[in-house]
C-alpha positions as CSV (number, residue, x, y, z in Angstrom):
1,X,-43.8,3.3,-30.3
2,X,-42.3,1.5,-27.5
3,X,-38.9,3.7,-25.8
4,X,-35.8,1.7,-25.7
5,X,-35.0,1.3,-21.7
6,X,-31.6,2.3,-20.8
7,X,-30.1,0.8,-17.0
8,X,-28.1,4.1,-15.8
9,X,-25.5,3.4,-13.2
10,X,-26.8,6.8,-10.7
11,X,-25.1,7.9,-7.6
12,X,-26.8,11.3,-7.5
13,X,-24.0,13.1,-8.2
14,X,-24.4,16.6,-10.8
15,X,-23.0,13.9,-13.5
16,X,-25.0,11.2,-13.2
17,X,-28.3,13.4,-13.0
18,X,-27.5,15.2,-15.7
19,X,-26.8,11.9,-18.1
20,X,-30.6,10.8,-16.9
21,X,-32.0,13.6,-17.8
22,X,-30.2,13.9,-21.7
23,X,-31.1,10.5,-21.8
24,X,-34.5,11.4,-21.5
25,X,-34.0,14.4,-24.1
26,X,-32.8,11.2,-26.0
27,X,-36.2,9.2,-26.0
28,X,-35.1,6.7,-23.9
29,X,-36.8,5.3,-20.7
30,X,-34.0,5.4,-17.9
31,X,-34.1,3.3,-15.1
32,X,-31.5,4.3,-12.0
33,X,-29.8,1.9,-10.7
34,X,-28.0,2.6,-7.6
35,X,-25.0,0.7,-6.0
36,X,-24.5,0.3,-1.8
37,X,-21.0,-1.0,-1.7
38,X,-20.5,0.5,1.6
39,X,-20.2,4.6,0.7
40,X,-21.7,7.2,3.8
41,X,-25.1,8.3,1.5
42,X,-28.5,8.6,2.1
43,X,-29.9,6.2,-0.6
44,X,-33.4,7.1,0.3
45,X,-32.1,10.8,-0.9
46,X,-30.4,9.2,-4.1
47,X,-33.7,7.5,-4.5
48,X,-35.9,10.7,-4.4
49,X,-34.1,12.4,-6.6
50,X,-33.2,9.8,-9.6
51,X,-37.7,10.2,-9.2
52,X,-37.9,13.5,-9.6
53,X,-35.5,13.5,-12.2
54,X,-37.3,11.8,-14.1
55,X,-36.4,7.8,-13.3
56,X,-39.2,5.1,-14.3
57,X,-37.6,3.2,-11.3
58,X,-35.1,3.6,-9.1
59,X,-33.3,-0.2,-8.0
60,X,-31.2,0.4,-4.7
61,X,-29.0,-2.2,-4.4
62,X,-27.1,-3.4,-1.4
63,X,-24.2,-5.3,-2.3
64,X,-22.1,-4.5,0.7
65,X,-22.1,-8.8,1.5
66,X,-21.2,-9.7,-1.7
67,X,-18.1,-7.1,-1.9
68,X,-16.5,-8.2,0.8
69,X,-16.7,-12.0,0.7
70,X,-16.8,-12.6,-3.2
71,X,-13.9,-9.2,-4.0
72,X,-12.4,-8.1,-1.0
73,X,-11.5,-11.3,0.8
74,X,-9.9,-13.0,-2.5
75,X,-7.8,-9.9,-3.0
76,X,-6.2,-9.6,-0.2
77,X,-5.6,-13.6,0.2
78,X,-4.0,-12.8,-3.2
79,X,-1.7,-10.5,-2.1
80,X,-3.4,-8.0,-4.8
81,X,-1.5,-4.6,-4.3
82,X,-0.8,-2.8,-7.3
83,X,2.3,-0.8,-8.3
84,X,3.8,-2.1,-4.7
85,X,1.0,0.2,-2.6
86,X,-2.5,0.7,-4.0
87,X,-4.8,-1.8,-2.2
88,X,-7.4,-1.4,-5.4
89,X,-10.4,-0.1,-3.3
90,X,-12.1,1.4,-5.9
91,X,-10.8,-1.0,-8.7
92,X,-12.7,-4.0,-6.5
93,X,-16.1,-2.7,-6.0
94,X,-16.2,-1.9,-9.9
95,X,-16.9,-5.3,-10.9
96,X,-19.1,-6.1,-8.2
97,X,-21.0,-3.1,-9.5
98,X,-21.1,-4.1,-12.8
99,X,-22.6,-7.6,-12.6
100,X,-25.5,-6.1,-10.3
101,X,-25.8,-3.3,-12.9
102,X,-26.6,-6.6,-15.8
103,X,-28.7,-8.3,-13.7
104,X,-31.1,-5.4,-13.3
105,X,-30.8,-5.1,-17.1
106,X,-32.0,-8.2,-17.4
107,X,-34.7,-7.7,-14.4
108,X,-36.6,-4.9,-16.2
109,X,-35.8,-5.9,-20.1
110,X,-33.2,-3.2,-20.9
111,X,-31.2,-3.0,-24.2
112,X,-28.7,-0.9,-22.9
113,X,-26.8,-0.2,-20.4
114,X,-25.1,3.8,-19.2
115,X,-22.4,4.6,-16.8
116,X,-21.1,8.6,-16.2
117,X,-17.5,7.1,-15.5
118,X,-15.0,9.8,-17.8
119,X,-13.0,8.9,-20.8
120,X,-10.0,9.4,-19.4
121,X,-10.5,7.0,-16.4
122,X,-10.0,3.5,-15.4
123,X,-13.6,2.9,-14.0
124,X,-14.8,3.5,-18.0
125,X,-12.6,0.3,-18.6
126,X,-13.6,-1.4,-15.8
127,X,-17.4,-1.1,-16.3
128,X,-17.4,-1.9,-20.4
129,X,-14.7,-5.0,-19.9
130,X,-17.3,-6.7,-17.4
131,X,-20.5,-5.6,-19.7
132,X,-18.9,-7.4,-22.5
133,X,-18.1,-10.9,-20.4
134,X,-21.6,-10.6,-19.2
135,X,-23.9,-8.8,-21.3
136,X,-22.2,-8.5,-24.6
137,X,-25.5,-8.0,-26.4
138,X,-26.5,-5.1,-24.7
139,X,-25.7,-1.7,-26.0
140,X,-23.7,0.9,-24.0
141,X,-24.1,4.3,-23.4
142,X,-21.0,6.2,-22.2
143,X,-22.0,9.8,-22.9
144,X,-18.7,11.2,-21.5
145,X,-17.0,9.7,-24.6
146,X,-19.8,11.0,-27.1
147,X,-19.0,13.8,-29.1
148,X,-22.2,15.3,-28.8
149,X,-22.4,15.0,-25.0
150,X,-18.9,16.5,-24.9
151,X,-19.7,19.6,-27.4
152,X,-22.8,20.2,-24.6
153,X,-20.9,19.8,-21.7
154,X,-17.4,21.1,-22.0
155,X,-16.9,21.1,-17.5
156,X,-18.7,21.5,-14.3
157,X,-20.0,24.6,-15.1
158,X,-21.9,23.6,-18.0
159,X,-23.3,20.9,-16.0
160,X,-24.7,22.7,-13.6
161,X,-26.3,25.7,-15.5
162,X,-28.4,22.3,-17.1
163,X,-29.1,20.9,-13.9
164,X,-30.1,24.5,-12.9
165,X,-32.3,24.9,-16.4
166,X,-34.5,22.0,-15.8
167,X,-34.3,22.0,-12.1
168,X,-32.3,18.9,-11.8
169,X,-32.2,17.9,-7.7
170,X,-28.4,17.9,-7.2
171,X,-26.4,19.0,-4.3
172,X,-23.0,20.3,-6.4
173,X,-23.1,24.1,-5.9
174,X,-19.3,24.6,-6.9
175,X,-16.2,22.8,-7.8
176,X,-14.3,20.7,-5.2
177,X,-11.0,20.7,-4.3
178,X,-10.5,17.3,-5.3
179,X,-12.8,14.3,-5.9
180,X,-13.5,11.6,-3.9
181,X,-15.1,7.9,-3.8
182,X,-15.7,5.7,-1.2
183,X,-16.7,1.9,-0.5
184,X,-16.2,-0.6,2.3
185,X,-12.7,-1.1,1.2
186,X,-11.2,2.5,1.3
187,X,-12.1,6.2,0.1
188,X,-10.1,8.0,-2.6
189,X,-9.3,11.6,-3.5
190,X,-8.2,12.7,-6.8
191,X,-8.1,15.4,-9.3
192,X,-8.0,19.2,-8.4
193,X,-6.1,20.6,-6.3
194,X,-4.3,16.9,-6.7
195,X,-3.3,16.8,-9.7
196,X,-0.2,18.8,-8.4
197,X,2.3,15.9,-7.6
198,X,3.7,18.3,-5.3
199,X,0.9,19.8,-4.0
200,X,0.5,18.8,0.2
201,X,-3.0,16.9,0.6
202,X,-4.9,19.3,3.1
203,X,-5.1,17.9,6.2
204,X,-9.2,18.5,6.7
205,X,-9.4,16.1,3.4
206,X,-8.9,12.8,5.2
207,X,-12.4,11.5,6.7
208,X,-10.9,7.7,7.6
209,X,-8.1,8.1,9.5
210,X,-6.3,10.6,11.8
211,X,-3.0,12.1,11.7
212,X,-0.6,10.6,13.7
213,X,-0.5,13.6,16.0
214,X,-4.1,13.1,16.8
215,X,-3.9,9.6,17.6
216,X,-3.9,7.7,20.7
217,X,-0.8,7.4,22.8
218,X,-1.7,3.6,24.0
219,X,-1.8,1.2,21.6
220,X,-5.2,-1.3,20.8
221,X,-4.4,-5.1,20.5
222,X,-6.3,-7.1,18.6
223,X,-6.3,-10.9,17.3
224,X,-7.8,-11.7,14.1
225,X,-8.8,-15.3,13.0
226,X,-8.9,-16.9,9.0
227,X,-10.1,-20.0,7.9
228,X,-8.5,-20.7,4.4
229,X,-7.4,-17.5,4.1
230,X,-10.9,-15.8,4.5
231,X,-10.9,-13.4,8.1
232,X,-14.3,-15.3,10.7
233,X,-13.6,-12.8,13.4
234,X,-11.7,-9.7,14.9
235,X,-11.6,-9.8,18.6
236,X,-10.8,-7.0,20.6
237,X,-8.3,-7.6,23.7
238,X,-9.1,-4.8,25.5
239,X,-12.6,-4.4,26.0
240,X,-13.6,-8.2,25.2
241,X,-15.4,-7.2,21.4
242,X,-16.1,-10.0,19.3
243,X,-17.2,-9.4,15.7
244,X,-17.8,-12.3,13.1
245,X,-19.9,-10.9,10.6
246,X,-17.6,-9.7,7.2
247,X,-19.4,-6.1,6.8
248,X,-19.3,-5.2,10.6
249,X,-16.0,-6.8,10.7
250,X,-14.0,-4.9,8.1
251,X,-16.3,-1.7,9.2
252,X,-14.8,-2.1,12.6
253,X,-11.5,-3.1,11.5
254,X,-11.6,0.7,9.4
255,X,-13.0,2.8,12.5
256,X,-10.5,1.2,15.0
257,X,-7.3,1.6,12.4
258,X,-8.5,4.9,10.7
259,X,-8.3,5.8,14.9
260,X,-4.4,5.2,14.9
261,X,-3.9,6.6,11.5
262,X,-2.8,3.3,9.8
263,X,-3.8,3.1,6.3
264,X,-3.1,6.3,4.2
265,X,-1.0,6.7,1.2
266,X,0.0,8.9,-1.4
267,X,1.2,7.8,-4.4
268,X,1.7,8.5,-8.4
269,X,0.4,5.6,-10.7
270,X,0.0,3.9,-13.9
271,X,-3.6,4.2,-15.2
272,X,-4.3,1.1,-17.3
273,X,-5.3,3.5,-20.2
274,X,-1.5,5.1,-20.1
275,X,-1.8,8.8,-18.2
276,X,-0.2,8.5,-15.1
277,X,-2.5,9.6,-11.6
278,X,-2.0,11.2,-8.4
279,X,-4.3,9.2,-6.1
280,X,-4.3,9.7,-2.6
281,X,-5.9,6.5,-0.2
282,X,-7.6,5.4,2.9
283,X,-7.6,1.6,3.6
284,X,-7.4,1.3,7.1
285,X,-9.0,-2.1,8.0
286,X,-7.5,-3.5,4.3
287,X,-4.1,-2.5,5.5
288,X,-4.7,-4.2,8.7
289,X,-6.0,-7.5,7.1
290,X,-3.2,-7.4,4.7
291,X,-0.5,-7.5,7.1
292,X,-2.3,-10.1,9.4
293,X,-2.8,-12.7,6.4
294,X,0.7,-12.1,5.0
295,X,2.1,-13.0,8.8
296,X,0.0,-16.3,9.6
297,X,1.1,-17.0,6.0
298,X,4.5,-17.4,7.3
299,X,3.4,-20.5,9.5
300,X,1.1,-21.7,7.5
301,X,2.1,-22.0,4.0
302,X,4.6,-23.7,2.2
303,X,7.9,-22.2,0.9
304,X,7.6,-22.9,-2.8
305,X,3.9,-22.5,-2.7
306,X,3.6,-19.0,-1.3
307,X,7.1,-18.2,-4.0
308,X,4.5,-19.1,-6.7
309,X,1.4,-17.2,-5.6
310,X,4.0,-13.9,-5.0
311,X,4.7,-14.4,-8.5
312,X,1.4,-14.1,-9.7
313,X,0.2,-11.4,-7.0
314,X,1.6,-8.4,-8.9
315,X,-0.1,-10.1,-12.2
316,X,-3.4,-10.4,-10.1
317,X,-3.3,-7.0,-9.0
318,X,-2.7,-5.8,-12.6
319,X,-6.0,-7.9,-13.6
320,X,-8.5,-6.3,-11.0
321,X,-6.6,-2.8,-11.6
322,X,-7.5,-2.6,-15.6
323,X,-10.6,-4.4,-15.3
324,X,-10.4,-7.7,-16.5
325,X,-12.4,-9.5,-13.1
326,X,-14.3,-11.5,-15.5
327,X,-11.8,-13.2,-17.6
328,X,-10.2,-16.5,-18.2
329,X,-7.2,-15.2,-16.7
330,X,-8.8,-14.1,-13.9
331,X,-10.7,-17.9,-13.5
332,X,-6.8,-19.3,-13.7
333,X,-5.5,-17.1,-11.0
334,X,-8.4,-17.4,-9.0
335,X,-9.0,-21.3,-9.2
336,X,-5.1,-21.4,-8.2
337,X,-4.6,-18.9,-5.5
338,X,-8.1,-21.0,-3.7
339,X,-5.7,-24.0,-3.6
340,X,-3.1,-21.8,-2.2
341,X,-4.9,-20.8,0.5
342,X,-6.5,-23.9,1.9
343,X,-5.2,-25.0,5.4
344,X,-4.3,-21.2,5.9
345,X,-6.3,-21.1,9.5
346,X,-5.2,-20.1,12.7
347,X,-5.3,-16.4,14.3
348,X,-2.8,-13.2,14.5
349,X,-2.3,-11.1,17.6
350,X,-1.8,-7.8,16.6
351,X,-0.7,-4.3,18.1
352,X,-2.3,-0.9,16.4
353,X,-0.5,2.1,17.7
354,X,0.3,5.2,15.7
355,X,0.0,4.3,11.9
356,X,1.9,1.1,12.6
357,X,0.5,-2.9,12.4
358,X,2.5,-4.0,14.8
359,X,2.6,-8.2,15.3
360,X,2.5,-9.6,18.2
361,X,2.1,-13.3,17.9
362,X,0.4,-16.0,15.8
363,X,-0.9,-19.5,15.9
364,X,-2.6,-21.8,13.6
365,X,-3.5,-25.9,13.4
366,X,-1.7,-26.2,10.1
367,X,1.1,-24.7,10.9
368,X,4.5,-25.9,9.3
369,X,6.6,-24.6,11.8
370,X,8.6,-26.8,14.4
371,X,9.8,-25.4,17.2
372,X,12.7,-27.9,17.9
373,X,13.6,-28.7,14.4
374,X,14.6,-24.8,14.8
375,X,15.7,-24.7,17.8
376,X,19.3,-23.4,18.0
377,X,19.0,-25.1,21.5
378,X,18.6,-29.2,20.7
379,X,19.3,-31.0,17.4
380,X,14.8,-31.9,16.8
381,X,15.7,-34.5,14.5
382,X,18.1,-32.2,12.5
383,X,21.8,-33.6,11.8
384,X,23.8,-31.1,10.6
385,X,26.5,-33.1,9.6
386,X,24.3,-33.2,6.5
387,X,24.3,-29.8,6.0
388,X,27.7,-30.1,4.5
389,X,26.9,-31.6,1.5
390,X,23.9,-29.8,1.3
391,X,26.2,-26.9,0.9
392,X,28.9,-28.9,-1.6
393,X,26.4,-29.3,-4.1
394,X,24.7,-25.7,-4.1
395,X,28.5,-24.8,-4.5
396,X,29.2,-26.9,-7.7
397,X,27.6,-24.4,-10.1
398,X,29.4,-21.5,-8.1
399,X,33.0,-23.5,-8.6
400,X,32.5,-23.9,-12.5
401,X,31.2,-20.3,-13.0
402,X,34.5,-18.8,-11.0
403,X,36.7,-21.1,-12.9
404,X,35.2,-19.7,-16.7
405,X,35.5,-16.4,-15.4
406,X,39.2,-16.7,-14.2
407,X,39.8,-18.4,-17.7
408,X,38.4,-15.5,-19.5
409,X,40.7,-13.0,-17.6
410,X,43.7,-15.2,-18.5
411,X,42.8,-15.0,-21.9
């Protein structure tokens, strides 16, 4: 009898091993897929253990390009911050995940697909929302929401005396302070120790970015360059460093502003599946690229344009933050905000000094802006004789509603 073949989403972590290794107890033939979206790991490691474990194959995937030009750079073109701070870090590489996760489904002739994400998380949303857009006739396995599963393993403990029973290769000895994950975009911490709203983040936790007090006390000036939106390069003013490529360039952009501390926050949200989370972020080059995009912005799109795109940001960040990347409303918003950012070229010089993003100038071709038509200096074509009855007839509505309300208090 042919074993069904199950793709398990595997980062070598004590969950994730022990889910192959029921899944074996299960029957099924497990193949390990493993995702490179930019995290510090040794994937050769990962690899040698998914093996030993007891993995037909082992698929390491690098999908570091494809984050940051196909996720990352539409985001933060969009304006995607959620609840006002959360750059979506993890939220983003989810998706990017999950489509690489189907098409090794599909590769090898899987009927299912398994993910260790928890029931009480977003990333369980995330991952089933983009199986069913993209593979909604293949089964999913999501033991942390299996009664069964959950009898078995009630915590850590009980996951590592079964790693420990059948001599499962994983590196957890004892529980953590606080989980963590980490891409290209950012690295998170969470639960533990965190789960104390009022509870200080240590300061050995961060591995991004500095504390202010162990910054540098001279500033580092940089100039980054979009075309449409999309960052081509990050150059360097001081030593001359030029760097074009996306990975390297929101790599660098993360070593040089995790240096001056810019990018951490703490914050309290609004998980999609209604418990509210203590999250604490790094997003140092995201932060940086944010800022940059939202000043040339200023120059180079229009008023009533960039009012309609800023009312669909907050909308756009809800989308990638509850999982819906592969939606219709997603294709609307996305097909939209490309228009919005066409003709957004032209570089921003920027200062990075002690957790600020300081700007320091900006240019671009398209740029709307006409020095002497605001020029307090010479008229540039303005008469502003006409800018009395520009006023009269934003006034008339303010007239009439002063007249009801004088009316009403006569009354």
């Amino acid at each position: 009898m042919t074993r069904k073949k199950v793709v398990l989403a595997y980062s070598g972590g004590l969950d994730t091993a022990c889910i192959l290794k029921t899944l074996l107890q299960q029957g099924f033939e497990v193949v390990a897929f493993v995702a490179n979206v930019g995290q510090l790991e040794d994937f050769e490691d990962i690899e040698r253990r998914a093996r030993q474990t007891g993995a037909s194959e082992v698929f390491v995937e690098d999908l570091r390009h494809e984050f940051v030009t196909d996720f990352i750079w539409p985001a933060i073109a969009g304006n995607a911050v959620y609840e006002d701070r959360y750059l979506l870090g993890t939220a983003l590489a989810r998706p990017v995940i999950a489509k690489r996760h189907v098409e090794v489904a599909r590769k090898v002739g899987a009927t299912a697909l398994a993910h260790g994400a928890t029931g009480k998380g977003n990333d369980q949303v995330r991952f089933e929302l983009a199986f069913a857009a993209l593979a909604p006739d293949l089964e999913i396995i999501s033991p942390w929401k299996d009664p069964e599963f959950l009898a078995r393993f009630a915590g850590r403990r009980d996951l590592l005396a079964f790693a420990a029973e059948h001599e499962i290769p994983v590196e957890a000895t004892a529980e953590k302070p606080w989980s963590s994950d980490e891409n290209l975009m950012h690295r998170s911490y969470e639960a533990g120790m965190l789960e104390d709203p009022d509870a200080a983040p240590p300061s050995d936790m961060y591995k991004l970015t500095r504390a202010l007090e162990d910054t540098p006390d001279t500033a580092d000036h940089i100039v980054v360059r979009f075309t449409d939106a999309q960052p081509v390069e990050v150059e360097n003013l001081g030593d001359g460093t030029k760097i074009a490529d996306p990975v390297k360039l929101l790599g660098y952009l993360n070593d040089l502003g995790g240096r001056h501390g810019i990018g951490r926050i703490d914050i309290v949200e609004n998980r999609f599946v209604g418990i509210k989370s203590r999250g604490v972020y790094e997003t140092p080059g995201g932060t940086i690229l944010h800022a940059a995009l939202r000043d040339l912005e200023g120059i180079a799109m229009d008023r009533e344009v960039r009012r309609l795109r800023d009312m669909l940001s907050p909308r756009f960040a809800e989308i990638i933050y509850n999982g819906f990347w592969f939606s219709p409303e997603m294709d609307f918003i996305e097909a939209a905000f490309r228009k919005s950012s066409e003709l957004i070229d032209g570089e921003v010089r920027l200062g990075l000094f002690k957790g600020n993003v300081l700007m320091e100038g900006r240019s671009s071709p398209s740029s709307l802006y006409d020095q002497d038509l605001s020029s307090m200096d010479i008229a540039g074509g303005y008469d502003q004789q006409d800018a009395r009855g520009f006023i009269r007839v934003n006034a008339l509505r303010l007239t009439a509603h002063r007249l009801i309300v004088e009316q009403s208090e006569e009354a």
